[in-house]
N, CA, C and O atoms as CSV, one atom per row, in Angstrom:
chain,resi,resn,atom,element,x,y,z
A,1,UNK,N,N,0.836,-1.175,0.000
A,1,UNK,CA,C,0.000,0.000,0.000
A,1,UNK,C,C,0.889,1.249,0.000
A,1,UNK,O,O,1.705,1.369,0.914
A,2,UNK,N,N,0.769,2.479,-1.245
A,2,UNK,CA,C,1.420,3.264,-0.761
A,2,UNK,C,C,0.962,4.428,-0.326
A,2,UNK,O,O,-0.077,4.958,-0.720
A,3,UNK,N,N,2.000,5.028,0.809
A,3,UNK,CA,C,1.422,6.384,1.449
A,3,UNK,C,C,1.273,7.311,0.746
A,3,UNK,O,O,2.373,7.678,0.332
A,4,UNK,N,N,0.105,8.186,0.203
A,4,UNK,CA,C,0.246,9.239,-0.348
A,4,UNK,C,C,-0.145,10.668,0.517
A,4,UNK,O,O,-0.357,10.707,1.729
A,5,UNK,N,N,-0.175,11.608,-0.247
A,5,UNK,CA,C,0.291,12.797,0.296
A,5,UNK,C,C,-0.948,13.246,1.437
A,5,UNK,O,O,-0.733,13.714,2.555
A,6,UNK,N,N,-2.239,12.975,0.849
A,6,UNK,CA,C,-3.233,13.209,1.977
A,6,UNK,C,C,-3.459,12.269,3.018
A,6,UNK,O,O,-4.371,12.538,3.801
A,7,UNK,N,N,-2.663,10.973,3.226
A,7,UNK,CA,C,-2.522,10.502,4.321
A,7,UNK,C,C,-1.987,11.274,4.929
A,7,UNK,O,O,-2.626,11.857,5.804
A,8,UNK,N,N,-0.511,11.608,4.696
A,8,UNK,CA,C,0.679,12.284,5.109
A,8,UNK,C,C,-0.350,13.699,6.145
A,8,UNK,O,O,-0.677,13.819,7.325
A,9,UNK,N,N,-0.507,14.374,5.114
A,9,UNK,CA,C,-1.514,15.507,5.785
A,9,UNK,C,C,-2.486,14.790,7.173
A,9,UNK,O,O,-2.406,15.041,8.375
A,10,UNK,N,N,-2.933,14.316,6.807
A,10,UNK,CA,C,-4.205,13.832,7.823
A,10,UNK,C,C,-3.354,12.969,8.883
A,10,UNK,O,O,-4.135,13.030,9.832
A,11,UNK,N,N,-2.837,12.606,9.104
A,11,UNK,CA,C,-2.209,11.737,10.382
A,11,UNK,C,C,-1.424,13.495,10.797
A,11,UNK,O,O,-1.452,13.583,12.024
A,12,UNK,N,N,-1.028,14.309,10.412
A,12,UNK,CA,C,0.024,15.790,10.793
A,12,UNK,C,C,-1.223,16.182,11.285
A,12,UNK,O,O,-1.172,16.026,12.505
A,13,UNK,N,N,-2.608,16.728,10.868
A,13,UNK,CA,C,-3.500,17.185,11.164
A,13,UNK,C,C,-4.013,16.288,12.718
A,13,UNK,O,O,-4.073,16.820,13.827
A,14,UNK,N,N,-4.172,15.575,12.566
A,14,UNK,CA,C,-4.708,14.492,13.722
A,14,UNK,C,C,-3.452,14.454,14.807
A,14,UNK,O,O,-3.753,14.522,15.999
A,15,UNK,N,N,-2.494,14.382,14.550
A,15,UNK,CA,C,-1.436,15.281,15.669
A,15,UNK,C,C,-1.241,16.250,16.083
A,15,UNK,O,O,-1.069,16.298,17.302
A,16,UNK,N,N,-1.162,17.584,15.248
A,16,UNK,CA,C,-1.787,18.489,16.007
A,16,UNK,C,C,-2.714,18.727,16.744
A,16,UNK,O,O,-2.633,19.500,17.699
A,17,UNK,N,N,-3.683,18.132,16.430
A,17,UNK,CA,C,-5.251,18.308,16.779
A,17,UNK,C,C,-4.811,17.317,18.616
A,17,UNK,O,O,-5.307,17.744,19.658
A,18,UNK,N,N,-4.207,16.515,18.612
A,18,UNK,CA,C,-3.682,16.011,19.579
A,18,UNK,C,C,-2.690,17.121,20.704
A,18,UNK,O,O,-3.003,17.504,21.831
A,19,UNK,N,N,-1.663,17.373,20.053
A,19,UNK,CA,C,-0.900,18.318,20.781
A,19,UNK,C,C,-1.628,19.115,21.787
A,19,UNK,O,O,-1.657,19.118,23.018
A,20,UNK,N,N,-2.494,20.125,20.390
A,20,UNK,CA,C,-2.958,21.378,21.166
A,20,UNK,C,C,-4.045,20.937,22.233
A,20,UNK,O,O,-4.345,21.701,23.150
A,21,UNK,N,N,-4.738,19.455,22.069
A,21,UNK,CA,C,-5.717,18.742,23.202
A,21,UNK,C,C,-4.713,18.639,24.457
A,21,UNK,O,O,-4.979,19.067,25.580
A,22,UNK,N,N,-3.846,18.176,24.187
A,22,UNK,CA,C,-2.476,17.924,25.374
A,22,UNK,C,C,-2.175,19.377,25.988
A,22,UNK,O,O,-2.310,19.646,27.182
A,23,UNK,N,N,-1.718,20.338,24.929
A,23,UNK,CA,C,-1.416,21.523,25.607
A,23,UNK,C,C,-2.635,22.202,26.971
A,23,UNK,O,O,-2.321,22.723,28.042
A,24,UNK,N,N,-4.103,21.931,26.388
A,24,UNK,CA,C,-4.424,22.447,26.900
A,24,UNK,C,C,-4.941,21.888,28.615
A,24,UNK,O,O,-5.037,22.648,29.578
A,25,UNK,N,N,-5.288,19.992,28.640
A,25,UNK,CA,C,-5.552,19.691,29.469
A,25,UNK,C,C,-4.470,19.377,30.393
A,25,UNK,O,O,-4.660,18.959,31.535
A,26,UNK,N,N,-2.980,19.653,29.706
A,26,UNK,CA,C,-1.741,19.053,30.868
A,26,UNK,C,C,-1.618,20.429,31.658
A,26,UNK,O,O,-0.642,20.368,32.406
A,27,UNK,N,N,-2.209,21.520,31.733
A,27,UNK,CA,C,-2.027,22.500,32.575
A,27,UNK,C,C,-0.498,23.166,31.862
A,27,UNK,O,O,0.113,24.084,32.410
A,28,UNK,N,N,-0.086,22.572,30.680
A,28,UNK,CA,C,1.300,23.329,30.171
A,28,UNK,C,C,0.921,24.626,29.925
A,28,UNK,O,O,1.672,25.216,30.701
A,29,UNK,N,N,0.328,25.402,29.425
A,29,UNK,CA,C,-0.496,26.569,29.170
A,29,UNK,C,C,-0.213,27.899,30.225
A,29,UNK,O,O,-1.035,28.789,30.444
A,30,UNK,N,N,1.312,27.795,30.886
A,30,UNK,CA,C,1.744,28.909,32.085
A,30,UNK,C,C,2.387,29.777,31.014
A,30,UNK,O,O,2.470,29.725,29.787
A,31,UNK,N,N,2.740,30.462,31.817
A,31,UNK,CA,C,3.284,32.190,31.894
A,31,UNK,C,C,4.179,31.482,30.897
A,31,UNK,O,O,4.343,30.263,30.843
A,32,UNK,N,N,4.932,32.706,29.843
A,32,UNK,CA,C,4.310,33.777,29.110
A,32,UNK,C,C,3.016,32.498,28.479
A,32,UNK,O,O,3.275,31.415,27.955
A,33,UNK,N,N,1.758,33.040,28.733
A,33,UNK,CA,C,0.710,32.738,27.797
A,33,UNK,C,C,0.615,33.014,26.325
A,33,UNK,O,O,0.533,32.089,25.516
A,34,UNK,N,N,0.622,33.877,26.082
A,34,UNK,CA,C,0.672,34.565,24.660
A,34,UNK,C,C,1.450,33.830,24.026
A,34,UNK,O,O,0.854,33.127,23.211
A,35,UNK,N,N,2.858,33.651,24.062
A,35,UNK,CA,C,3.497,33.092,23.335
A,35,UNK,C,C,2.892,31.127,23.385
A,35,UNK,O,O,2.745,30.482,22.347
A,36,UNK,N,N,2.731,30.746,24.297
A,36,UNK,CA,C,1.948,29.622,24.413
A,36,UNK,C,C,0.730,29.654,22.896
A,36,UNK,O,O,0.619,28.969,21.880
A,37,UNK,N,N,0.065,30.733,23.420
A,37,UNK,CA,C,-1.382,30.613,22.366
A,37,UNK,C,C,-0.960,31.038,20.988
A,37,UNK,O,O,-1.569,30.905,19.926
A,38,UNK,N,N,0.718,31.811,21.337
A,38,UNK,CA,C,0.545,32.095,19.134
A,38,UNK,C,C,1.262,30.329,19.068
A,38,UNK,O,O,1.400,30.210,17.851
A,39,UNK,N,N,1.451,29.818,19.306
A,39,UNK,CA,C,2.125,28.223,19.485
A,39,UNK,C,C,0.801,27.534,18.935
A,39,UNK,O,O,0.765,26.819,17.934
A,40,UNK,N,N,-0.308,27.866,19.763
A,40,UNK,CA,C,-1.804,26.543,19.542
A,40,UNK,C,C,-2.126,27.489,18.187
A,40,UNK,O,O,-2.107,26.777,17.183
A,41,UNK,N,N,-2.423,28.931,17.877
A,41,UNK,CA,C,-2.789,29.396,16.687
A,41,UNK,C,C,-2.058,28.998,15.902
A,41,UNK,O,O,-2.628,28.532,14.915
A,42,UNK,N,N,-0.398,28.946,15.875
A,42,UNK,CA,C,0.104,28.885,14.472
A,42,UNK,C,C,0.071,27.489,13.797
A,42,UNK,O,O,0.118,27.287,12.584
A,43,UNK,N,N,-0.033,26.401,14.947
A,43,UNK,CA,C,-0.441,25.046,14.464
A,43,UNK,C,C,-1.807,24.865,14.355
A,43,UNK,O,O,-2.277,23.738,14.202
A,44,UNK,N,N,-2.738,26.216,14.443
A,44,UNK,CA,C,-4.314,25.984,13.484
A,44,UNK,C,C,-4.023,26.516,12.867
A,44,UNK,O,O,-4.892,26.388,12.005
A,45,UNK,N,N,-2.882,27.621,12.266
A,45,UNK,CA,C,-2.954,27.941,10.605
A,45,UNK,C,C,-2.482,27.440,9.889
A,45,UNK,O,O,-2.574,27.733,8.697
A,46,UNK,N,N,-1.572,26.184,10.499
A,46,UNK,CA,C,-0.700,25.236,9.863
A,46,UNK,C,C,-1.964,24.153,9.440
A,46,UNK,O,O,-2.046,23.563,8.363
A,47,UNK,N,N,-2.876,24.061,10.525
A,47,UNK,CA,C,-4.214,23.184,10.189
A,47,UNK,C,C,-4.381,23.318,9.117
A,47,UNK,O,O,-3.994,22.612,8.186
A,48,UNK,N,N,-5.258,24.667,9.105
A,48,UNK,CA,C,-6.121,25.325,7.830
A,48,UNK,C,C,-5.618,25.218,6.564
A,48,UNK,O,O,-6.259,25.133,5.517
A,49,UNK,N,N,-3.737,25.229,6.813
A,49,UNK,CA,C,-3.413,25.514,5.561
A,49,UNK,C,C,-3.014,23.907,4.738
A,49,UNK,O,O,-2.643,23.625,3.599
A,50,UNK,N,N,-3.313,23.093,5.980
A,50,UNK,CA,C,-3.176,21.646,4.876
A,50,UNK,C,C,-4.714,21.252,4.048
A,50,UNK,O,O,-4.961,20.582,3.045
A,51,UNK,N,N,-5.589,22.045,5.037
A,51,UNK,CA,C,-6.692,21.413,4.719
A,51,UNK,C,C,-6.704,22.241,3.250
A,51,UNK,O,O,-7.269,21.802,2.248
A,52,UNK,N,N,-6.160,23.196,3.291
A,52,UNK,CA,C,-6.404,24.393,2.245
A,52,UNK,C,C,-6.176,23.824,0.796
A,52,UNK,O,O,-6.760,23.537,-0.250
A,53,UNK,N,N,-5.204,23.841,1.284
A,53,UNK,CA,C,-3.829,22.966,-0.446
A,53,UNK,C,C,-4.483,21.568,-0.280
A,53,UNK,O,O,-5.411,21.414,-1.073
A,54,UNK,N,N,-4.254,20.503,0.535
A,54,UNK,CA,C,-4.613,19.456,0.142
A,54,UNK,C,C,-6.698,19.060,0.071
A,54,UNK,O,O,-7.262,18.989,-1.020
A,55,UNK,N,N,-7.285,18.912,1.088
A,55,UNK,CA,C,-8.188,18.790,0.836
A,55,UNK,C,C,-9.127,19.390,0.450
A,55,UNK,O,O,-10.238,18.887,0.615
A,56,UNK,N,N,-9.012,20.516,-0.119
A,56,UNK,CA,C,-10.076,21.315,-0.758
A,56,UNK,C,C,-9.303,21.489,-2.252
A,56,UNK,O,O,-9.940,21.994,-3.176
A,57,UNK,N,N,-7.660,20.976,-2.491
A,57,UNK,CA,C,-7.402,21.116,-3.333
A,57,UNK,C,C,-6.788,22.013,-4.207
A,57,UNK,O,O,-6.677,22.054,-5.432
A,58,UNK,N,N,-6.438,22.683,-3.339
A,58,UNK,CA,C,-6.278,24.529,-3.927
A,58,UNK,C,C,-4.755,24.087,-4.291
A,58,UNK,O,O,-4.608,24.852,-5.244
A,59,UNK,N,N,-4.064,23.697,-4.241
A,59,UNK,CA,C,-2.408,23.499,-4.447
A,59,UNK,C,C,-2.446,23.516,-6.152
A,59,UNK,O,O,-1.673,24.294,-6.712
A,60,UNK,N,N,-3.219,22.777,-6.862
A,60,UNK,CA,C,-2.961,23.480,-8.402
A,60,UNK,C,C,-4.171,24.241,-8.997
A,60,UNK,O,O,-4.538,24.275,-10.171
A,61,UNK,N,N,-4.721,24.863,-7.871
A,61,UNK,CA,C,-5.914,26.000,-8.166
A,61,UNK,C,C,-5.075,27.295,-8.894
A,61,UNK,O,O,-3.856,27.462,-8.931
A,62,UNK,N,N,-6.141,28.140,-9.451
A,62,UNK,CA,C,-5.571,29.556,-9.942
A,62,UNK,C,C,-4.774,30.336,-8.410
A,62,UNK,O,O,-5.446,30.528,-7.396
A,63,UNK,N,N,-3.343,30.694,-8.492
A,63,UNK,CA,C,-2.996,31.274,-7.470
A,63,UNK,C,C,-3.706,32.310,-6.870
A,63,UNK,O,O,-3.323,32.563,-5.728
A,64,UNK,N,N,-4.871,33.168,-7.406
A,64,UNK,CA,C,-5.635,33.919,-6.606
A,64,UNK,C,C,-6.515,33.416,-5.990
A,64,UNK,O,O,-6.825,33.925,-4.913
A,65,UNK,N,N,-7.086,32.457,-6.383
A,65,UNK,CA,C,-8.130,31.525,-5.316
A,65,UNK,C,C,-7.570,30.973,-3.800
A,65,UNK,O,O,-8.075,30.927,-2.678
A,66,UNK,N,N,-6.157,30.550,-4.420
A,66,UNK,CA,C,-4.851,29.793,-3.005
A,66,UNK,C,C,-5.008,30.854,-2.402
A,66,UNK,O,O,-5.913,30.776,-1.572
A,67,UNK,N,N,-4.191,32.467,-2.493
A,67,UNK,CA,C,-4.029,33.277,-1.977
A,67,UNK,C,C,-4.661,34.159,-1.344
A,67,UNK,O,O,-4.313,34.934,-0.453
A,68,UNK,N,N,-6.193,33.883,-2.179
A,68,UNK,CA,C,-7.496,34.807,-0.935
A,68,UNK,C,C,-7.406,33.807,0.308
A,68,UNK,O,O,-7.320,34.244,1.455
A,69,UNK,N,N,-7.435,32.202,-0.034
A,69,UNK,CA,C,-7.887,31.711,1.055
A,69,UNK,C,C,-7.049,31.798,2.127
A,69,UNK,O,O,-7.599,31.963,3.216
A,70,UNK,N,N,-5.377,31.703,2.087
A,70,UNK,CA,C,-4.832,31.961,2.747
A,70,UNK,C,C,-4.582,32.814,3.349
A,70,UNK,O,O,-4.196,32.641,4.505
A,71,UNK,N,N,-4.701,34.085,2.801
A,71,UNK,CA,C,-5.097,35.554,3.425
A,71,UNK,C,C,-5.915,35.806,4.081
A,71,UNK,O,O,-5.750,36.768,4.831
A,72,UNK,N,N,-7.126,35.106,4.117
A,72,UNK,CA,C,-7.921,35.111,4.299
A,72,UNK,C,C,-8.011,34.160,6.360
A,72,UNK,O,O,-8.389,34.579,7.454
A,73,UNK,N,N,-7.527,33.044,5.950
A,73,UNK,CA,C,-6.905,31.894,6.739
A,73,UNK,C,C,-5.829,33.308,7.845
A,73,UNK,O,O,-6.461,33.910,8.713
A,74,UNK,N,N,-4.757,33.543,7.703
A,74,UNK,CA,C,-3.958,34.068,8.094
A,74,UNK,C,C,-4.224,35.441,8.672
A,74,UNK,O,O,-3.594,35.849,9.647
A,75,UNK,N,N,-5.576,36.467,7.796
A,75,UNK,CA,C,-6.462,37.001,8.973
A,75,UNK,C,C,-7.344,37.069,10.003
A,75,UNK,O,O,-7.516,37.891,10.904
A,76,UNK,N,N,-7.866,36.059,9.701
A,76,UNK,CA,C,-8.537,35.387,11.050
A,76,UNK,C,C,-7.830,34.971,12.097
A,76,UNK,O,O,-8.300,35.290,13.189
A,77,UNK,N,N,-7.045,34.482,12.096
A,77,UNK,CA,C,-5.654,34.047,13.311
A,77,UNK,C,C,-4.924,35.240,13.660
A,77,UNK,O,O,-4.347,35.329,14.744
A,78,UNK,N,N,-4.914,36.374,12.602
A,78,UNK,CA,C,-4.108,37.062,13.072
A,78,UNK,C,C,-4.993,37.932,14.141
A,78,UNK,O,O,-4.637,38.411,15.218
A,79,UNK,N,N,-6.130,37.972,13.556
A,79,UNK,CA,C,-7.473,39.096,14.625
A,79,UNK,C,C,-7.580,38.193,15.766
A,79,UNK,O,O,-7.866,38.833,16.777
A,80,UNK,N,N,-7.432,36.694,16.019
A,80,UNK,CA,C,-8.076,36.492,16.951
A,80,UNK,C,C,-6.630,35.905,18.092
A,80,UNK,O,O,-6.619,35.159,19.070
A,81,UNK,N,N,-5.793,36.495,17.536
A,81,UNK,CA,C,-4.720,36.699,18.024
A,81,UNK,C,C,-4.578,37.959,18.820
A,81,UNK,O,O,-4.572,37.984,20.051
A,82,UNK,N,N,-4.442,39.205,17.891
A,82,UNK,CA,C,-4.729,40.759,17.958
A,82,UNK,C,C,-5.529,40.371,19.331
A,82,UNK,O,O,-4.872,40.615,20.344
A,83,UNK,N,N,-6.830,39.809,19.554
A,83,UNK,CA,C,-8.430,40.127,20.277
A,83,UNK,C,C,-7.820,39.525,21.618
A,83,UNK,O,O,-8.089,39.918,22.753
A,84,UNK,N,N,-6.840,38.370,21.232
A,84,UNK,CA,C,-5.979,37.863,22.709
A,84,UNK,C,C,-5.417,38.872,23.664
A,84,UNK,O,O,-5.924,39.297,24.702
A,85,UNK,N,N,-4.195,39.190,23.072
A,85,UNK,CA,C,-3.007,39.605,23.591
A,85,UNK,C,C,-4.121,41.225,23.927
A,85,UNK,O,O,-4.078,41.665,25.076
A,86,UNK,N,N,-4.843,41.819,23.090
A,86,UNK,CA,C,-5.365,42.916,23.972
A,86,UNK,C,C,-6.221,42.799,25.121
A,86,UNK,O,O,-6.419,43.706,25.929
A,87,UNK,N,N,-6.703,41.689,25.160
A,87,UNK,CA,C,-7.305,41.332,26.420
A,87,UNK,C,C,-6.465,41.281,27.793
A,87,UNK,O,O,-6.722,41.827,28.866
A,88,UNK,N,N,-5.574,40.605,27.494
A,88,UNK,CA,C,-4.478,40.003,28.490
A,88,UNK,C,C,-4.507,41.260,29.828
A,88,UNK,O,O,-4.282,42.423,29.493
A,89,UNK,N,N,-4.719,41.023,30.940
A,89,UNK,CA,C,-4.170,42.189,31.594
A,89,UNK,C,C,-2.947,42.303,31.949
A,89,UNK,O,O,-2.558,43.332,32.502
């Protein structure tokens, strides 16, 4: 049987998705926080962005279709990043 590339993706996805479950119930999640949470965000934009290219396919899409979504992908994390760190007291 051989491994191809959206296995590859989906077992990375299903580990992360693991990690950041670990990060959050092992109490690892101390001081500096922020840097902790751009850690769990940047491995959901790392999510988004396999699901992006591989399972929706966009990797030999027209590069403006890739590039809204990722822009798109990469502003949302970045606002709800932004919406963090201004909270923080």
């Amino acid at each position: 049987m051989k491994v191809k590339g959206l296995d590859i993706v989906w077992l990375m996805l299903l580990a992360a998705t693991a990690f950041t479950w670990w990060l959050g119930h092992s109490g690892a999640l101390v001081p500096p926080r922020l840097a902790m949470m751009a850690l769990v965000f940047g491995l959901a934009w790392l999510k988004g962005l396999g699901v992006i290219l591989e399972f929706m396919e966009l990797r030999h899409a027209p590069p403006a279709w890739r590039w809204a979504l990722i822009g798109g992908l990469t502003l949302i994390v970045g606002l709800i990043l932004l919406a963090y760190w201004l909270a923080e007291p």
